[in-house]
C-alpha positions in Angstrom: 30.1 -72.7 7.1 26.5 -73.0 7.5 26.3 -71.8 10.8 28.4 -69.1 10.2 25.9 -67.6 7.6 23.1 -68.8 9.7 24.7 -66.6 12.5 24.8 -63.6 9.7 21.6 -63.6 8.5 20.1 -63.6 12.2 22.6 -60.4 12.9 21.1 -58.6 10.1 18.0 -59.0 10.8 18.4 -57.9 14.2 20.5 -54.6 12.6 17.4 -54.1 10.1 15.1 -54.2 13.1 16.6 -51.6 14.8 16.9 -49.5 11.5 21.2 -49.7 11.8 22.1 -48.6 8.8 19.6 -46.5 7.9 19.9 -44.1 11.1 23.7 -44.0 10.7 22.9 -42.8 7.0 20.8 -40.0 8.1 22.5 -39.4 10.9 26.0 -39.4 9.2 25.3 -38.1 6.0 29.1 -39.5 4.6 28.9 -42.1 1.8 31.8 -43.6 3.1 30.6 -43.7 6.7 27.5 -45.3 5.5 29.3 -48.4 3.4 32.1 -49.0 5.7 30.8 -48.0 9.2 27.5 -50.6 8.6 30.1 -53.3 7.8 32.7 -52.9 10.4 29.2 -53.2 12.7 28.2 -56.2 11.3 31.5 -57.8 11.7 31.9 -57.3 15.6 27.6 -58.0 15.9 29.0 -61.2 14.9 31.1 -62.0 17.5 29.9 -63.5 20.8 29.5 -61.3 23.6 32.8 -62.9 25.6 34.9 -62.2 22.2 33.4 -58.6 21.7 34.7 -58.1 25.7 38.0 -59.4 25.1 38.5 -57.5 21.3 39.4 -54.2 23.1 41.7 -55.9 26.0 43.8 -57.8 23.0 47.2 -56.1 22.7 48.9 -58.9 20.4 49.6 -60.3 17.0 47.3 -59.7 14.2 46.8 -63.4 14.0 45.2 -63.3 17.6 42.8 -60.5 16.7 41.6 -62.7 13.6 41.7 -66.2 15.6 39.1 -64.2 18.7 36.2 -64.3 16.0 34.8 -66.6 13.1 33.8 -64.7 9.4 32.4 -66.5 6.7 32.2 -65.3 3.2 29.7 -65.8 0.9 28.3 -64.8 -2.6 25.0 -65.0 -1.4 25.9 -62.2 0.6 27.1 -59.8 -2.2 23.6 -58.7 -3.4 22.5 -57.6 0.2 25.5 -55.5 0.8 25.1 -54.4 -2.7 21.5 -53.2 -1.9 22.6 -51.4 1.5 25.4 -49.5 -0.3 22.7 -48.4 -2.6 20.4 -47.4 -0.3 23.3 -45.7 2.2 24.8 -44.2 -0.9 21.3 -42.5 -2.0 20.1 -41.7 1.4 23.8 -40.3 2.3 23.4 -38.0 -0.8 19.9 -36.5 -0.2 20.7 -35.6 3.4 24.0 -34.0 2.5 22.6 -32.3 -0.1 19.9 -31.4 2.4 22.2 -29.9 5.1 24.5 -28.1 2.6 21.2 -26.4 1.0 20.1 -25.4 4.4 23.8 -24.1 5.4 23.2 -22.1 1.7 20.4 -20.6 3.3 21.6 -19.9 6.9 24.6 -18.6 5.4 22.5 -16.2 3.0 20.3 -15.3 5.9 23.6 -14.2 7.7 24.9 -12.1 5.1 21.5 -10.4 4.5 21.5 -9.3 8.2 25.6 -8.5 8.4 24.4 -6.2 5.3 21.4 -4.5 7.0 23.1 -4.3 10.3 26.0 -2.6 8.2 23.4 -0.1 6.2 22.0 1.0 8.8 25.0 1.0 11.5 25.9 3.5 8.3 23.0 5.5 8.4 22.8 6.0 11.9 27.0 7.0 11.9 26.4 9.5 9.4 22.9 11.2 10.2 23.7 14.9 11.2 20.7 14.6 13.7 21.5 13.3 17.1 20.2 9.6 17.1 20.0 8.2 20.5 19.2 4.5 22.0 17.6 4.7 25.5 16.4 2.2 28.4 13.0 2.6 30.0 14.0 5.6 32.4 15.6 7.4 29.9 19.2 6.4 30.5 21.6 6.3 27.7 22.7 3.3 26.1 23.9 4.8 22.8 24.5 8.0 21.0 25.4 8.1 17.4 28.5 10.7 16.3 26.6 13.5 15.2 25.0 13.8 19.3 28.4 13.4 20.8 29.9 16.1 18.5 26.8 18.2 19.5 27.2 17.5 23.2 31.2 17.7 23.3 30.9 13.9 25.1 32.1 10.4 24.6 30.8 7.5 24.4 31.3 6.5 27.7 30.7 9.3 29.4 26.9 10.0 28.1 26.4 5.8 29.0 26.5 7.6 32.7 24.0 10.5 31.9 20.1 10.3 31.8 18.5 12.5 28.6 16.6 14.7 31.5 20.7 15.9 31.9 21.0 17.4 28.5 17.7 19.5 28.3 16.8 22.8 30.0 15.0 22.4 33.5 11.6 24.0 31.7 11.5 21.1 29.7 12.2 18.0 31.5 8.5 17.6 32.1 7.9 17.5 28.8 10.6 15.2 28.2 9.4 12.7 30.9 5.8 13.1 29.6 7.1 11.7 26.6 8.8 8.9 27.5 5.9 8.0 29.6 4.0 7.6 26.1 6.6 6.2 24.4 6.5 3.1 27.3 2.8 3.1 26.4 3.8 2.4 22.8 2.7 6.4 21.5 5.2 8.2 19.3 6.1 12.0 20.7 7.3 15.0 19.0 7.7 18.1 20.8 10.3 20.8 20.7 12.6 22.0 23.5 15.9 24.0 24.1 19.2 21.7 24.9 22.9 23.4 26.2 25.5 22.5 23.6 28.9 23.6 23.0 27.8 25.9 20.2 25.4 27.5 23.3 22.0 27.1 23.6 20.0 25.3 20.6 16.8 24.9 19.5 15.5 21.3 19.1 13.4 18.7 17.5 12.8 15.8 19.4 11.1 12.5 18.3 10.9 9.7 20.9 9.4 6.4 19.6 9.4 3.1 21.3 11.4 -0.2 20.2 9.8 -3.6 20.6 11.1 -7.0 20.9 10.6 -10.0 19.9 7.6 -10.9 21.4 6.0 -7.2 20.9 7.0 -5.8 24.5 8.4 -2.4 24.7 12.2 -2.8 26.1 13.4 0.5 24.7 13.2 3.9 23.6 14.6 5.9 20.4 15.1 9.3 20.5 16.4 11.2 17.7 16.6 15.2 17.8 17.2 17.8 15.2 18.4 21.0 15.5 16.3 24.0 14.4 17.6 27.0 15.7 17.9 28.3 12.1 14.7 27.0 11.1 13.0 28.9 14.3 15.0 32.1 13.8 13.8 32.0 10.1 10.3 31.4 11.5 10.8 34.3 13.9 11.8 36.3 10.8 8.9 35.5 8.5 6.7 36.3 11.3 7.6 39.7 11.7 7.5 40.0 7.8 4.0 38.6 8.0 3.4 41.3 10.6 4.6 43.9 8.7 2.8 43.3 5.3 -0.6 43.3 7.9 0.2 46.4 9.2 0.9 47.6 5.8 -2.2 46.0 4.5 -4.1 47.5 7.0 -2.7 51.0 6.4 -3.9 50.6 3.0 -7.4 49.5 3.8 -7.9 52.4 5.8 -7.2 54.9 3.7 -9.3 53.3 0.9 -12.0 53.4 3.1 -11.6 56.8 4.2 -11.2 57.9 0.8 -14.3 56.5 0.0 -16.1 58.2 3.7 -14.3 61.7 2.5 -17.5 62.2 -0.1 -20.3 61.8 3.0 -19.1 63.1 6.2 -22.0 62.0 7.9 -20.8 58.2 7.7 -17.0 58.7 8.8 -16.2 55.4 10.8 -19.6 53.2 9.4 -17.6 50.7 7.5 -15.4 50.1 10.8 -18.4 49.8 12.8 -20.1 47.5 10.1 -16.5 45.4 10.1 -16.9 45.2 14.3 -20.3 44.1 14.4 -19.9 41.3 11.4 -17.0 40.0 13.4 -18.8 39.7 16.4 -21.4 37.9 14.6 -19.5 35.1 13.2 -17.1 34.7 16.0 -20.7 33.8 18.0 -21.6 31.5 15.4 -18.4 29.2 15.5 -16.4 30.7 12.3 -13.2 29.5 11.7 -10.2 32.7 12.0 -9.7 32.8 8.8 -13.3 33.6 7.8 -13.6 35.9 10.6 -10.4 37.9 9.2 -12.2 37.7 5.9 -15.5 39.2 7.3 -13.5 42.0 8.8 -11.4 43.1 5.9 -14.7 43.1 3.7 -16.4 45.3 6.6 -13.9 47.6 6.1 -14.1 48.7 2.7 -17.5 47.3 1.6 -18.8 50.6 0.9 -15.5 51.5 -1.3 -17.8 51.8 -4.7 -19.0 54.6 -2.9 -16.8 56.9 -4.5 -18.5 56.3 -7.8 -21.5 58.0 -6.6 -21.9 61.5 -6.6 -21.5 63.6 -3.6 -25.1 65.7 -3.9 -27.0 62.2 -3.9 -25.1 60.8 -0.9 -25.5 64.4 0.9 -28.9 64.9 -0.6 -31.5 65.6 2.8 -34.3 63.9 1.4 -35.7 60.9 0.0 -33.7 59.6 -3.4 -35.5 59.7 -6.6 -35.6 57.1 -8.8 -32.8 57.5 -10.9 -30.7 58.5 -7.9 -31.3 55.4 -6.2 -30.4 53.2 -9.0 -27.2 55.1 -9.5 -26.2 54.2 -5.7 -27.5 50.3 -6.2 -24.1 50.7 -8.1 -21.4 50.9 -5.7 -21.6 47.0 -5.0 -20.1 46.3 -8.1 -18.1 49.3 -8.6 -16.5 47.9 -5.1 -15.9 44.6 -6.4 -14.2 46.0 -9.5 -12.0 47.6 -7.2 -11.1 45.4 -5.2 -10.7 42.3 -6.8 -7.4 43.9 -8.7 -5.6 43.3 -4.9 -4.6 39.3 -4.4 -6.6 39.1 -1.0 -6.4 35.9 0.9 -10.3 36.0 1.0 -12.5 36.2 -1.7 -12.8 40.0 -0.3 -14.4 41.5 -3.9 -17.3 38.7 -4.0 -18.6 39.0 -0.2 -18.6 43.4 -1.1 -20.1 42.2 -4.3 -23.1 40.3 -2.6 -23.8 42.1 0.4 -26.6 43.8 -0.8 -28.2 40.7 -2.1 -31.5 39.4 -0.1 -32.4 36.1 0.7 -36.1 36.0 -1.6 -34.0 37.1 -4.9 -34.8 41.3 -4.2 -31.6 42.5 -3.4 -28.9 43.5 -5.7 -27.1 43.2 -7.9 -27.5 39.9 -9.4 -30.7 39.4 -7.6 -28.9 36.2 -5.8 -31.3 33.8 -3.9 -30.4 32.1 -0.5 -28.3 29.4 -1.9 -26.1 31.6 -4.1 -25.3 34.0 -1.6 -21.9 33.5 0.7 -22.5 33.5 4.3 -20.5 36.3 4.7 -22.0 38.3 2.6 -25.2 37.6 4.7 -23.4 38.6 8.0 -22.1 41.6 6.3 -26.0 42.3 5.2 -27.4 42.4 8.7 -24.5 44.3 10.0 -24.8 46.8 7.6 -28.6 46.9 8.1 -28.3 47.3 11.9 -25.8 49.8 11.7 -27.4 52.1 8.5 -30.7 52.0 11.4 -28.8 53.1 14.3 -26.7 55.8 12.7 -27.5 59.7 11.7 -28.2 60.3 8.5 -28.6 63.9 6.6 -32.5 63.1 6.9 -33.3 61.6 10.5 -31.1 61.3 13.2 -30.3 57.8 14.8 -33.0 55.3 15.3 -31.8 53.1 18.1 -30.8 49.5 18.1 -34.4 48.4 19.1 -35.9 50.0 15.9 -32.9 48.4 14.4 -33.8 44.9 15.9 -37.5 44.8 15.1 -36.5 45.3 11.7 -33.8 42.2 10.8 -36.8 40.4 12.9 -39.3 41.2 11.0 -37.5 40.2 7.9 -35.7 37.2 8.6 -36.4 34.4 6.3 -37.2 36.5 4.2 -34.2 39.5 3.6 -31.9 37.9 6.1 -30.7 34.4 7.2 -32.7 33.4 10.3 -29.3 32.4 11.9 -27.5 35.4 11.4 -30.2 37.4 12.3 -30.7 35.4 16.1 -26.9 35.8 16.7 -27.1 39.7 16.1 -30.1 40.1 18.5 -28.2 38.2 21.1 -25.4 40.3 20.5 -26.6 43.8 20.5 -29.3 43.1 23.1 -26.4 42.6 25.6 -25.5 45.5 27.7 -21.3 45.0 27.0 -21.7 45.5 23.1 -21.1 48.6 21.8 -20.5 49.8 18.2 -18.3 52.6 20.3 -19.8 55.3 18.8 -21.7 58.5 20.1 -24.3 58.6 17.8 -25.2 54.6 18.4 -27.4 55.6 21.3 -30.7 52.8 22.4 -33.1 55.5 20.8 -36.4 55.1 19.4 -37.7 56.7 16.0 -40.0 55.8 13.6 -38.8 55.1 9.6 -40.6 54.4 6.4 -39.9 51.9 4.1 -39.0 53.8 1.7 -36.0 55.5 3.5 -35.2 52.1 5.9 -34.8 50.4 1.9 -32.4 53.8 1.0 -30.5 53.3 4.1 -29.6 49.7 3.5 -28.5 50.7 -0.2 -26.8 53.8 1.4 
């Protein structure tokens, strides 16, 4: 008997070495594999080699199987296989409880990406824009519903086509030139026509470029809207745009005409004013819309006129006075006027400042530089420059040289430096023309009292 256990206790050493018990438990993860399984090892580590050979070969009585090896029992043994059932029990239960947290998760994981892949399987099936999946050279690898219906195809017939097949030969450059960006990771929008079986259409295209796993670019989505309405709308408003210009226009000219009807002698000064004020700020870098602003405010700048009496704007001589005040009016008579029309420019405020000077003398708020708009101050020159180099009832033209030395001679001072430097380039060019007879390069001489009336005038 002594032996026996002898023999046992060398065994499990040997199995506690080499961690038996403990890997199967971990390994296993079964309560039952880990109290049985350890036992049914010990039992054949206890046999001799010869007997463990001849175990499996044994095809007799149960009495044979028991005579092939020796087992001795004792109760000095119960506390150990009590402490390795404990220990296979408690390991067994952490690690099952380990793997079926992680299966939890996995299966979570699983059902969170069968939902997205579902949503957006949905999204894609239902979108009315065509929604298309691409390789690298623009071949079709999928097209969502809404592009077959708009192409009349199938599935697998666009799988045959390249996008360059379902655009308009003008715009398969484009349409190359964007997948080139998209393989250099650039999102393109551009529009183009497409042949559908509702005719030709008007499209939208976005190509972006899809990434894998390790950031490459394997792919490319396209997804195009139709806008044929939208552009036919667009074509629409445009003409209606056109229209109320023309209309606006119309209007401008016959306020300014109106106001031209009381002195003859300066029929077509505003539009001349408006040209030259244009020209200006188009050299100095002004954005359209400014420009467009400067020109309508050319063109009826001198609309206050009409508050003036006729015998002073006719009158042949110098102004009095009185007179003269009366016609340092029409600025804000003008602005009165004009600010009751919704302009898109603040029209009224640039008429309402262009007589104002840079040193505070002008009128009619006596603005100094940094009050007064710019485009009042290209107005101002303009309007100088042209008063000089028209006819009036008391001298006939003076020339544009008479014209230049005198926005020279008071720049910084009347007029912005800047402005002033643009104009001389301008009308010192042989190409400009106010395109007018009476603008001729004459020479004159003029006081200051009727070069300050002709600026007010």
């Amino acid at each position: 008997m002594s032996n026996y256990i002898k023999t046992f206790f060398e065994k499990l050493k040997i199995f506690g070495n080499r961690h038996t018990v403990l890997s199967h438990a971990v390994l296993g993860g079964l309560i039952g594999y880990l109290v049985i399984h350890p036992i049914g090892m010990m039992m054949t580590g206890l046999m001799h080699h010869h007997d463990q050979q001849n175990l499996f070969h044994i095809h007799g009585s149960l009495s044979q199987i028991k005579n092939s090896f020796p087992l001795a029992f004792s109760l000095k043994m119960l506390p150990w296989s009590i402490i390795f059932a404990l220990i296979g029990i408690m390991v067994g239960v952490f690690y099952g409880n380990w793997i079926n947290y992680v299966l939890k998760l996995l299966e979570k994981k699983a059902a969170r990406l069968n939902d997205s892949e579902c949503r957006y399987r949905t999204l894609v099936e239902s979108s009315s824009d065509s929604i298309c999946h691409l390789d690298l050279k623009g071949n079709f690898i999928y097209m969502n519903p809404a592009g077959l219906r708009q192409n009349d195809l199938t599935l697998v017939q666009v799988k045959k086509l390249n996008c360059r097949k379902l655009v308009e030969p003008v715009y398969k450059n484009v349409l190359l030139k964007a997948l080139v960006k998209a393989k250099d990771g650039t999102t393109v929008r551009f529009q183009h026509k497409g042949r559908t079986k509702r005719g030709m259409r008007w499209f939208e295209s976005t190509v972006s470029p899809i990434k894998d796993e390790d950031g490459k670019i394997e792919s490319v989505l396209r997804i195009s809207r139709d806008i044929t309405e939208h552009k036919a709308g667009e074509k629409e408003l445009k003409s209606s745009v056109s229209k109320l210009r023309t209309n606006l226009w119309d209007a401008l000219t016959a306020l300014a005409s109106l106001a031209e009807k009381k002195v003859p002698h300066a029929a077509g000064h505003q539009d001349r004013v408006s040209h030259l004020a244009c020209a200006i700020a188009t050299e100095m870098g002004l954005s359209k819309d400014q420009i467009e602003g400067i020109r309508v405010s050319g063109i009826v700048h001198d609309v206050g006129m009409m508050n003036v009496p006729t015998e002073i704007l006719t009158k042949p001589g110098n102004l009095t006075k009185v007179e003269f005040e009366l016609v340092k009016l029409h600025p804000t008579v003008g602005r009165d006027i004009l600010k009751t029309i919704d302009f898109p420019w603040p029209v009224a405020k640039i008429v309402y400042q262009h007589h104002e000077r840079l040193d505070g003398s002008g009128y009619p708020k006596r603005l100094i530089d940094k009050d007064i708009m710019l485009e009042a101050k290209i107005l101002a020159v303009a309007d100088t420059v042209e008063a000089i180099c028209s006819n009036r009832p008391h001298r006939a033209s003076l020339g544009i040289k008479e014209a230049i030395k005198e926005i020279e001679k008071k720049k910084g001072i009347y007029y912005d430096p800047r402005v002033v430097d643009v104009c001389i380039k301008i009308v010192s060019k042989k190409e400009f023309t106010f395109s007018h007879p009476h603008l001729k390069n004459t020479t004159g001489r003029a006081t200051k009292k009727n070069t300050e009336q002709e600026e007010a005038s």
